[in-house]
N, C-alpha and C positions, 0 to 999 in steps of 0.2 A: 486474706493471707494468714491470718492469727489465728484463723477456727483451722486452717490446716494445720499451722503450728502444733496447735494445741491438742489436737485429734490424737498425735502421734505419743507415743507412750514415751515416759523418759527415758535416757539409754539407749533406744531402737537402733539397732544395728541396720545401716542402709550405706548404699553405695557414695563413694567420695564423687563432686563433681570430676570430669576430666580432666576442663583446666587446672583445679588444685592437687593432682595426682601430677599432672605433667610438673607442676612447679616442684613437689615433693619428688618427684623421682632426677628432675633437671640438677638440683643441686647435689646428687648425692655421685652424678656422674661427670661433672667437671667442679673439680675440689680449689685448685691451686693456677694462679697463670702459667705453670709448669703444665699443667692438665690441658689447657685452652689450647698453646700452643702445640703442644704433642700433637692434640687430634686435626690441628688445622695443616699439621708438616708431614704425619701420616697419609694424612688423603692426595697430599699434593704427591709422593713417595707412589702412592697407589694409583694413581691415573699417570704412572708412567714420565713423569717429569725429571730433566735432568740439571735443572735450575730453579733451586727454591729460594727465595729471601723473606726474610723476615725484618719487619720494622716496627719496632714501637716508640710510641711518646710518654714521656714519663715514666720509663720502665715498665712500663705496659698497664697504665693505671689510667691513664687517659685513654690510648687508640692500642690495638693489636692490628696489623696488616698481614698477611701471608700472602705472597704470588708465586707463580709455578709457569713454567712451561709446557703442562702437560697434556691432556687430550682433550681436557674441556668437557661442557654440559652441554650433549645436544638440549634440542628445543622442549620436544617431548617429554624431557626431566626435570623442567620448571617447577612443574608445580608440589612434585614427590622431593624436592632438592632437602629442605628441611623438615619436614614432616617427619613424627617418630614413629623409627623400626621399617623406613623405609631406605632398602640399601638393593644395590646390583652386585655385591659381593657374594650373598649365597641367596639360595629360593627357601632351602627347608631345612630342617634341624642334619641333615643326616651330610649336608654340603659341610657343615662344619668341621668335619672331621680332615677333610683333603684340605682346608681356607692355607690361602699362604698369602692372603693381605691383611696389612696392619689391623683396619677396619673391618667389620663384619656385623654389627649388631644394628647399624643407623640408627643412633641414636648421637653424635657430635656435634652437628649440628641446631639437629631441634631443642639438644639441651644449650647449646648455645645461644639460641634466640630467645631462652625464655629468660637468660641471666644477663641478655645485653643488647643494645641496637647492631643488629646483624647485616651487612647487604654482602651480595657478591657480585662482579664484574665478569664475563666467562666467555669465551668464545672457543666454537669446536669448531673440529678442522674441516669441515664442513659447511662453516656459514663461515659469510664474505665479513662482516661484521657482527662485534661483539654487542653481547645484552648486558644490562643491569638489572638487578633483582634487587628485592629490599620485601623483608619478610617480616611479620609482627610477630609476638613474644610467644603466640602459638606453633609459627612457624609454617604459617598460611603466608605466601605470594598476595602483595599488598599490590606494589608497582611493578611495572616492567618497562624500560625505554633501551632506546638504543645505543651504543657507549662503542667509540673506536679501542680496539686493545686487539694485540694479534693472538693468537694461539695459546689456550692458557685460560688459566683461574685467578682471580685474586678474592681473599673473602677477608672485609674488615670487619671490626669488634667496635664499638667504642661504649667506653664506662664499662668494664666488664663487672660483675655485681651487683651492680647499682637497683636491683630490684629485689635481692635482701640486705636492708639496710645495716643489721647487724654483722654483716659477714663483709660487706664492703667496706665497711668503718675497718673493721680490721686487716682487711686486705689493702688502704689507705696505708694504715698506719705502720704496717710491716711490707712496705712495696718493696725495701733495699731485700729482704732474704727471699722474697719470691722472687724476686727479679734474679738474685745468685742460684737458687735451685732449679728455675729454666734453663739457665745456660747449662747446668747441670746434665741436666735431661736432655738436652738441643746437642750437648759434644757425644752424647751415646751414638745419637741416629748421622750425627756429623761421620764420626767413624765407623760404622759398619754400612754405611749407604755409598759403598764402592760406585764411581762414574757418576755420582750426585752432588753437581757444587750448590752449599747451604752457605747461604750468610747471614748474619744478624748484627743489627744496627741500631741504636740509640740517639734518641733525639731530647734534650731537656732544654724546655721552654723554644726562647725563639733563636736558639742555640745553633750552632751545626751538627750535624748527624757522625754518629761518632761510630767507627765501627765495632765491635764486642765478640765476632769470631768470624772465620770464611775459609772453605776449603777450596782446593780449586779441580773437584770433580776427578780425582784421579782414580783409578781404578785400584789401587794399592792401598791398604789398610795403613802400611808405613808409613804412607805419604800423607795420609790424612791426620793422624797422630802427629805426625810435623808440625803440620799446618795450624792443629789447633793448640799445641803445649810446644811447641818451638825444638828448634835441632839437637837444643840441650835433653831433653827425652829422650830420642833415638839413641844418643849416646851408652845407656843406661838399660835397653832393651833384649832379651834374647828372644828368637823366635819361636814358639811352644811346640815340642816334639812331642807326641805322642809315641806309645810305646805299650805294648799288652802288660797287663796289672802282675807283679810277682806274683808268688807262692803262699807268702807272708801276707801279703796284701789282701790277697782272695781270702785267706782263711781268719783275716782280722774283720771283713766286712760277710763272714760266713758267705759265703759264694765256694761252688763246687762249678770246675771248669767245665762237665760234661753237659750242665744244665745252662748254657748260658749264650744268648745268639750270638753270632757272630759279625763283625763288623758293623755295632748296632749306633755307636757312635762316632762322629768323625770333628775332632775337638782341631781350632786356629786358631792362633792368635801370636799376643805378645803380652811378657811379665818381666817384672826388673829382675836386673841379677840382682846377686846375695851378697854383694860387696858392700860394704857397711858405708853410708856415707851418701848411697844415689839413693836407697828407696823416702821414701815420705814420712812427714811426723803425725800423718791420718790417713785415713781411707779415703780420702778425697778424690784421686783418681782411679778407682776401680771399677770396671763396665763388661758385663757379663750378657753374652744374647743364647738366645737359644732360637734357631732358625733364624737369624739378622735379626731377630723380637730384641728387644732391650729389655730386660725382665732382671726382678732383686732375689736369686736364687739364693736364700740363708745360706743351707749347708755345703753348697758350693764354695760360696764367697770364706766362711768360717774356715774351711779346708785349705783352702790355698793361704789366708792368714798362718794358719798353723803352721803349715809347711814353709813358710817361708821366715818366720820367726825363726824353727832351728838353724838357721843361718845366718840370718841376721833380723836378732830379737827387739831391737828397739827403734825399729820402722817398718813402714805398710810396703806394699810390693806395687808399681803401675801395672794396672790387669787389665789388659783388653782379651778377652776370649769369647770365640763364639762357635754352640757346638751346636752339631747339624746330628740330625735325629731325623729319621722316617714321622710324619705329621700323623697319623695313627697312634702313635705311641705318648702324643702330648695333649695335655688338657689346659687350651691357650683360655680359655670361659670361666675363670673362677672368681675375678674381682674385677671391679668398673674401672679400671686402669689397666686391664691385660699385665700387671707387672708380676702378678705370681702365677705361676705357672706348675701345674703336677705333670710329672713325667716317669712312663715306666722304666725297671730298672737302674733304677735310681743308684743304688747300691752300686751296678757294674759301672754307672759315671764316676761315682768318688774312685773308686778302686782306680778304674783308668788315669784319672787325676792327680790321685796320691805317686803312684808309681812313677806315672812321665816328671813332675815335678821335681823329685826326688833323686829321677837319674839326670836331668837338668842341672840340679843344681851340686850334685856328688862329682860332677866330672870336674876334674883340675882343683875341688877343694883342699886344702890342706888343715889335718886335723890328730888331733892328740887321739890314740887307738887306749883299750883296755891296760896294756902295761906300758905304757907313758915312751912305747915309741913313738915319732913320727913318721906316718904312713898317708902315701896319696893314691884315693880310692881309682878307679876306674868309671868309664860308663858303660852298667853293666846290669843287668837286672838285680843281682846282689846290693843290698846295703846298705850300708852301714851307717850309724848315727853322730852327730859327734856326744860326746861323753857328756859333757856338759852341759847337753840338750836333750839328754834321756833321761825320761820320765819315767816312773815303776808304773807299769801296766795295770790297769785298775784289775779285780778280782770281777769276771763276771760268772754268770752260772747261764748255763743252758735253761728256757722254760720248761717246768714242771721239776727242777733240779733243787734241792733243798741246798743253800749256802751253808758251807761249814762251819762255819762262824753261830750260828746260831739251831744246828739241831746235832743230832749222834743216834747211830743206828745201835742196835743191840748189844753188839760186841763191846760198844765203850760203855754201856750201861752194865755187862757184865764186870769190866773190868774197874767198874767205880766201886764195887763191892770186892772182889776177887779177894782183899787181906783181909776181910771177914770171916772167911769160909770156918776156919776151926769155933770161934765162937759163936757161929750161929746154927750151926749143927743138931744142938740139942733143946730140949726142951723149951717151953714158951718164958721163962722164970731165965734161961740162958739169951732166947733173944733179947731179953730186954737188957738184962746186963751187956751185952753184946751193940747196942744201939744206942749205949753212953759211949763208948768208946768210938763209933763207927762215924762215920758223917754225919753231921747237923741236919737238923730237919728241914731247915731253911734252905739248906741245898739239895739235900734229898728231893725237896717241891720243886725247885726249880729246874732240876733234872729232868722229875717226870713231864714238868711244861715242857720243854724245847726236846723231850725225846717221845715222848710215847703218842701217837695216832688214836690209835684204839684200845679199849679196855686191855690192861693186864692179864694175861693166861698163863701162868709162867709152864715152867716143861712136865714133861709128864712124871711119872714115877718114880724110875730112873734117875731124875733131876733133883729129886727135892731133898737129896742128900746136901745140900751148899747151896746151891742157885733158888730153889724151892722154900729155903728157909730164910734166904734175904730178902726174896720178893714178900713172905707175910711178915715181916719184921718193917717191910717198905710199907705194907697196907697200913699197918697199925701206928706211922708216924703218919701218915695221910689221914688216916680217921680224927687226930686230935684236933684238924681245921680242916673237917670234912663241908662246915657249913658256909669259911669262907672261901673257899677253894670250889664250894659251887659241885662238890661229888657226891657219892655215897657208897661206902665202903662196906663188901658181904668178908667175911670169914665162914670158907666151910667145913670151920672146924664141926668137928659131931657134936662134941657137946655145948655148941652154941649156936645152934640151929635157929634160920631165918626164914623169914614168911615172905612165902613167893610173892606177897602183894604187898611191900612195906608203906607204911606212910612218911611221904617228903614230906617236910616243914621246912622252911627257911630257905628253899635251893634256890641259889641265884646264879643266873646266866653267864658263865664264862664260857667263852667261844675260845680260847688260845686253847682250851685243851684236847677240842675238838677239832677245832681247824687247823688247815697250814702247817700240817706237823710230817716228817717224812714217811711215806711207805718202807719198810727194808722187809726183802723176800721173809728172809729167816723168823723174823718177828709175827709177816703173818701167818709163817706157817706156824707157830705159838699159838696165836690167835684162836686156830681150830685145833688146837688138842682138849681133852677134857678137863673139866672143871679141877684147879688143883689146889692149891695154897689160899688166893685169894681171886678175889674180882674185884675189879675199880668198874663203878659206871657212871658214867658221865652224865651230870645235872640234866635235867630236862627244859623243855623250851613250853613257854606257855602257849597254847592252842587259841586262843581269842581273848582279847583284853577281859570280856564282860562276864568268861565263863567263870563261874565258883568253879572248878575243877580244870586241873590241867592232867595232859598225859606224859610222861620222862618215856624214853626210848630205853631201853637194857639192851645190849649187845649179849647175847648170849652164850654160851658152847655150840657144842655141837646136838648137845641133847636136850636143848631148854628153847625155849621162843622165847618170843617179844610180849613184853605183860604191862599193860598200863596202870599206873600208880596214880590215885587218886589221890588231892588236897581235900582236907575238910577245913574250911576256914570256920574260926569259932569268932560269932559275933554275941553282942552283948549289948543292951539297951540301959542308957544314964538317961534321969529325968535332968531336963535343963533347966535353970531358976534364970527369968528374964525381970530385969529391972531397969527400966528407962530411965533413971538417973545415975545408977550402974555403968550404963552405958556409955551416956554422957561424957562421965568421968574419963570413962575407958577409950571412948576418942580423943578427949580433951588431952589425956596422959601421952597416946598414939601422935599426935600433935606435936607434942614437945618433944618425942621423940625422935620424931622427924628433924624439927629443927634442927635438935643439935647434933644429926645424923648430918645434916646439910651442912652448918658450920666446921664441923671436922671434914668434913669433904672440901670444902673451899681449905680449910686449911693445908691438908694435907694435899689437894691439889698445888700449894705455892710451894711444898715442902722440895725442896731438890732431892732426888734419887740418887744420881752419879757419884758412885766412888772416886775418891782422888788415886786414881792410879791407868798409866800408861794406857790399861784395856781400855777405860770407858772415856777418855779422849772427846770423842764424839758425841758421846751420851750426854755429856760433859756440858761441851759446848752449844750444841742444842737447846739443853735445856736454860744457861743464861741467854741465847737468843731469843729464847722464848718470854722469858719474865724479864730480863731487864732490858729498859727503852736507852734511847741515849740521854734521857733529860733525866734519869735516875741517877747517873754520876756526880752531878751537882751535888744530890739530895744528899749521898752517903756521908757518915760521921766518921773522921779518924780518930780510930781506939790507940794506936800505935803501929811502932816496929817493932818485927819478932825478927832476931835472930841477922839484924842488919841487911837482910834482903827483901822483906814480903811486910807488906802496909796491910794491919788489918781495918779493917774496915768495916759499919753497921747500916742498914739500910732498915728502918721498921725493926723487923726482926729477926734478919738477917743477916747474919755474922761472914761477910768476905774475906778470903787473903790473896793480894795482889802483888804479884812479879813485880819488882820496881824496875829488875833491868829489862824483863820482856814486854813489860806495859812503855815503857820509855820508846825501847827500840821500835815497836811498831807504830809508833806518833810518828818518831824519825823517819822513818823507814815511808811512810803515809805520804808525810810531808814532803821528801825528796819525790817521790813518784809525783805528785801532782804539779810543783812549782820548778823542778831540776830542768833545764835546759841544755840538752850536753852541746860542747861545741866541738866542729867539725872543720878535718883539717882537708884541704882541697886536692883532686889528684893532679895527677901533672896533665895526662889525656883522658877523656869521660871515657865512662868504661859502660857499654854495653850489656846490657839486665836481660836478655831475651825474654822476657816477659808478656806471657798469654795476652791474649786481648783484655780478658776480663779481670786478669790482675792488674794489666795497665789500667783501665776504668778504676778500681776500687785503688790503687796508687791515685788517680789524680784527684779522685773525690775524696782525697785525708791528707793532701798534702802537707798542711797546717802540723798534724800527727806526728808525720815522719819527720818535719822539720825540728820539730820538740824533741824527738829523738838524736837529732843530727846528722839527717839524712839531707843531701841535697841536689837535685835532678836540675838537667836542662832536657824541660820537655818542646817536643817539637811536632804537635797536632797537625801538621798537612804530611806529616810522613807515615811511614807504611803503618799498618797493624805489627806489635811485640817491636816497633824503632822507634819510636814515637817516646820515650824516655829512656836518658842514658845519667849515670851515676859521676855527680861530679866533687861531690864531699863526702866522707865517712865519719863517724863520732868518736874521739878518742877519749883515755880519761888514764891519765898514767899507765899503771900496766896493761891496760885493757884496751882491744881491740874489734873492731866491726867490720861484717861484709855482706855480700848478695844473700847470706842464709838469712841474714839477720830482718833481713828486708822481707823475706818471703815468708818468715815467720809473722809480721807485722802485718801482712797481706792477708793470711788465711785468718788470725784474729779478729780482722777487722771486717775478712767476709762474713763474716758470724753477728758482729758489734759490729755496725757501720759507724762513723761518729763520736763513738766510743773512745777517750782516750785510752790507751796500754803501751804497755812496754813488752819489747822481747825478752824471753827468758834470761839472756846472758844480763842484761842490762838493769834488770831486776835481782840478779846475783853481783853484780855491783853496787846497786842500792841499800841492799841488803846488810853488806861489808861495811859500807861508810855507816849505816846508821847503829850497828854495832858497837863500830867502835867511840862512836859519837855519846853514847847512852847511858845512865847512870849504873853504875857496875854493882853487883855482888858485895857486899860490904863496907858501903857508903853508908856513915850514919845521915840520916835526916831530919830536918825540922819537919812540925806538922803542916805550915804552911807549903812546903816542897813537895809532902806526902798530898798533901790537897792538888796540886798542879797537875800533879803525874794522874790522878786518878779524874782529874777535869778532863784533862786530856784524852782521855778511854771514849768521854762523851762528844768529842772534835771528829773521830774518823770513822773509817767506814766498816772496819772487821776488827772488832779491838781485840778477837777472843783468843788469837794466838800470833806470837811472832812469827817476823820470814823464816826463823830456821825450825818454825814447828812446835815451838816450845809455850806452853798454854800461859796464859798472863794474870789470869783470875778463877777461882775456886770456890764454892760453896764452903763453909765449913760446920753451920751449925745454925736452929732457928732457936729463937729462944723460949717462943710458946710453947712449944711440942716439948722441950725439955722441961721445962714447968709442969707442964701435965703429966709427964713421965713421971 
């Protein structure tokens, strides 16, 4: 085995075994337990099932189960069931284009069995009794026996991962956010899988099975959205009218209506109104399909965010939409999750989107008009913005269209000379007196950068009375930095006659003055008149690194060609004196050089950058999170108080100044957040939370949380899903007050941070108050023992670099070496 080893040359490029190609390709197509289950609820979805559940253990880190009521595996499918790229979805590439099931690639499965112990249960409608299968990590039929189960699929997981141990460690340790992005993914197909009852259930340890969502198979998209986000939803929904794209609309997403199919998309659904107050504080519920596909359409999702800010800017919209499109026109094949998706006419979908939305949400709005009547628009194809919510239309340019902003066609080139004209009239001895007076040469140059294309020709004969005498007054301000400007500058005067073949020296390649510059008719027609006042021609480009000789390109008249300008490079031969103790030195020197190139580099790496001022905030802060630890605080020496507010402070040689009231306030402020217990005043009757399934789950796993907040439920786990807790304390605190927002705010936090304690914003704007005013103030002299505490204290908590109201607590101000060395 070693003489073959060896035989083979290093490097040899040779084929991967199969089984390590299946492991490598297995992992890259089920990512997430959001992935596993997708493709186990799709299949069941695609063999016709009108009853799927789903159950896992441990949030699915122990077991995955899926069952199905659906057509089952005849017998004959055994053995191809998990094997990769074997599917009865399509035969050949050309079936993909009509596919209108989830599945099409067969590849779910057999990546399944390579990441986990796989079996399935299956009986078709056809056999009297069901089989078990149980298939190894290839995805090769191990066992087969007989199993009673009526009609129907079930196909368990368990350990999903567990054969890359890296990736399982992780998916271990992060089960709470996979476990929230499943159900994620699980309420898309929950809602668009009309006449499909889906449930999902939860079992932790030897617990009872807790339910987590269930629809009940209705045929109505309304109903299923019920089902899964509760009656309080519907409340808040309007149903999506579609409506042909305005005038406006067509000619902002360039679309011309003769060119455009017709009745090419057919958009349903449902989105919140605009009333301030129902939509959401994230995009947490937004679910976009394209042919019932569940799919993450950016510029979709971005559009409808847009649109529904102009009306109410500071919440998301609930989005269920799903647009039906002829399957030709889409490309479902682009990534191992089917979630993105290319689709033609792209363009006619926004348009349609923007418009329907827009007259959605204009009908019955009431809004301030351009002269501060009030006016209430219509539902109409017209209209109008509100004031407040318009934005200046950016500046765009058609392609191949020069921006104004940065070029000018001849006419302004004329008329940046135009009050030249009397003094540049006459003689060479008058231009020049005449080009003290006239524009700068520094903008002369940068004129002809952002205006001129092609060589200079100015006008014929005729012309060189005024226009003819500023353009050679133009050459000869271009000639005095003709070498860094990269040109080369002819004068046809007569008695300074130039050799058709001149020699470049020094030309270096500038491209702005050749490229990217605008065409204008007029100017090329200049272009081709004869040779008059001057020519400008443009640097040359070198032909081959290696050649001694390059060729420049001349643009010529009408009566001249193209001449190539030769470089003569002038070399010269020095004898070199070598001395090896010469040398020595001279590394030894290189050496030290180095070092103390290294020492000023560590130094100046410690040096802090950030300006003290409002801009660099950030930069600011940054860079103390970066250099100083918490066990630095200790170290710091108090130099004093400046100015009755700010402790400076030395570290090394580092010179600090510290907020005494902003460094104080956010200890406070720290402190109350971690140990503050609010207390909660009881209601007279519990007051019902309609609450999702899986917000109830993530409420009962932080109960502990809420109660620190002063929340307090009677929960009652043998009743329904979203009844199953109801609100029987709130937290008060003198003026302040708490309710169901505040809960649901506490909810979506802690779906993100399972465990985690936090507070809701309001509650944190209480905290904030009290430690305020609680805090050493502005103008408190102090001992240095006090000034010690305050800044002990910076190294106790957890963000010491700025208070709750924003205001920064400590500042660089100055090192002492670098000022030394100065």
């Amino acid at each position: 085995m070693s003489d073959v080893c060896t035989s083979e040359p290093a490097g040899a490029i040779r084929a991967i075994d199969k089984h390590s190609v299946h492991r490598i390709c297995s992992g890259q197509v089920v990512l997430s337990l959001a992935t596993a289950v997708k493709e186990l609820v799709e299949n069941s979805i695609d063999a016709g099932a009108t009853n799927v559940e789903v159950k896992l253990k441990e949030c699915g880190a122990e077991q995955i189960e899926v069952s199905d009521n659906g057509k089952g595996v005849e017998e004959a499918n055994f053995e191809g069931l998990a094997l990769k790229h074997h599917t009865s979805k399509l035969r050949d590439f050309s079936d993909l284009i009509h596919v209108e099931t989830f599945g099409f690639r067969g590849e779910a499965l057999s990546s399944l069995c390579a990441l986990s112990d796989l079996s399935v249960i299956t009986c078709h409608g056809s056999s009297q009794v069901g089989t078990k299968l149980v298939f190894d990590h290839k995805g090769h039929l191990v066992q087969q026996s007989p199993c009673p189960r009526q009609q129907g699929t079930t196909v368990t997981l368990q350990q999903l991962f567990y054969t890359l141990p890296v990736r399982h460690k992780e998916f271990q340790r992060n089960i709470k956010k996979e476990f929230a992005k499943m159900i994620h993914v699980l309420q898309a197909y929950c809602i668009v899988s009309t006449g499909v009852r889906i449930t999902c259930s939860n079992q932790t340890g030897q617990g009872k099975r807790s339910a987590v969502l269930s629809t009940g198979g209705s045929h109505s998209m309304r109903d299923d959205i019920g089902a899964i986000f509760g009656p309080k939803q519907l409340q808040s929904l309007l149903p999506f009218r579609q409506v042909s794209p305005s005038e406006n609309i067509m000619e902002e997403y360039g679309l011309k209506d003769g060119d455009l199919p017709k009745q090419l998309f057919t958009i349903s659904g449902f989105v919140s109104t605009g009333d301030h107050g129902v939509g959401r504080s994230a995009s947490d519920r937004q679910f976009f399909f394209i042919n019932s596909r569940p799919c993450d359409p950016v510029k979709v999702s971005k559009l409808v965010n847009e649109v529904y800010h102009m009306y109410n800017r500071h919440q998301y919209p609930f989005v269920a939409l799903n647009i039906a499109v002829a399957s030709d026109c889409v490309d479902v094949n682009v990534t191992p999750d089917k979630r993105q998706i290319f689709l033609q006419e792209e363009k006619l979908l926004l348009a349609i989107l923007k418009s329907s939305l827009i007259n959605m949400y204009e009908a019955g709005v009431n809004k301030i008009s351009l002269n501060n009547t009030l006016t209430v628009s219509s539902a109409s194809k017209e209209v109008h913005h509100p004031v407040e919510d318009k934005a200046e239309p950016a500046e765009t340019n058609q392609p191949g269209t020069p921006s104004p902003k940065s070029t000018m066609n001849l006419a302004a080139f004329k008329a940046a000379f135009s009050n030249q004209n009397s003094a540049l009239s006459g003689s060479r001895s008058s231009t020049e007196k005449a080009s003290k007076s006239g524009p700068s040469q520094k903008t002369l140059q940068c004129f002809f950068k952002s205006s001129v294309k092609s060589p200079v020709q100015p006008r014929t004969e005729a012309a060189k009375g005024s226009f003819g005498a500023r353009a050679e007054s133009f050459s000869l301000s271009v000639r005095k930095n003709d070498s860094e400007r990269g040109l080369a500058v002819e004068s046809p005067d007569p008695q300074h006659p130039v050799s058709s073949r001149p020699v470049v020296k020094n030309v270096t390649h500038d491209s702005s003055v050749s490229q990217n510059l605008p065409e204008d008719p007029e100017f090329q027609a200049e272009a081709r008149s004869p040779v008059e006042d001057c020519v400008i021609i443009p640097e040359a480009k070198r032909a081959r690194r290696d050649d001694p000789y390059f060729t420049a390109e001349r643009t010529p008249d009408t009566a001249s060609s193209t001449a190539d300008v030769p470089v003569c490079l002038q070399r010269r031969t020095v004898p070199l004196h070598f001395c090896l103790q010469a040398l020595a030195a001279g590394m030894k020197r290189l050496q030290q050089q180095q070092q103390r190139r290294r020492a000023a580099d560590r130094l100046r790496y410690r040096r802090f950058r950030a300006n003290i001022s409002p801009g660099e905030n950030q930069r600011a802060e940054d860079e103390l999170r970066r250099e100083i630890s918490k066990d630095m605080f200790k170290e710091m020496e108090i130099i004093g108080q400046f100015n009755l507010g700010f402790i400076i402070t030395k570290l090394n040689s580092d010179i600090f100044m510290i907020d005494q009231h902003a460094t104080d306030e956010k200890y406070n402020f720290e402190m109350l957040q971690q140990h503050t217990v609010l207390q909660g005043q009881r209601l007279i009757v519990p007051q019902k939370l309609h609450l999702t399934a899986v917000s109830e789950n993530v409420l009962l796993e932080n109960v502990e949380i809420f109660q620190k907040n002063g929340f307090e439920f009677l929960i009652d786990e043998d009743a329904q899903v979203m009844e199953r807790v109801k609100l029987v304390s709130l937290p008060t605190s003198r003026n302040w007050t708490f309710g169901p927002a505040d809960i649901e705010e506490l909810i979506f936090m802690l779906s993100d941070s399972p465990g985690v304690m936090c507070r809701p914003s309001r509650v944190r704007q209480m905290f904030a108050s009290r430690a305020c005013r609680k805090s050493v103030m502005i103008g408190t002299a102090l001992s240095v023992g006090e000034m010690k505490k305050l800044v002990i204290h910076m190294g106790e908590i957890e963000h010491p670099w700025n208070c709750p109201h924003g205001r920064p607590t400590m500042r660089h101000l100055a090192n002492l070496e670098i000022i030394s060395q100065d």
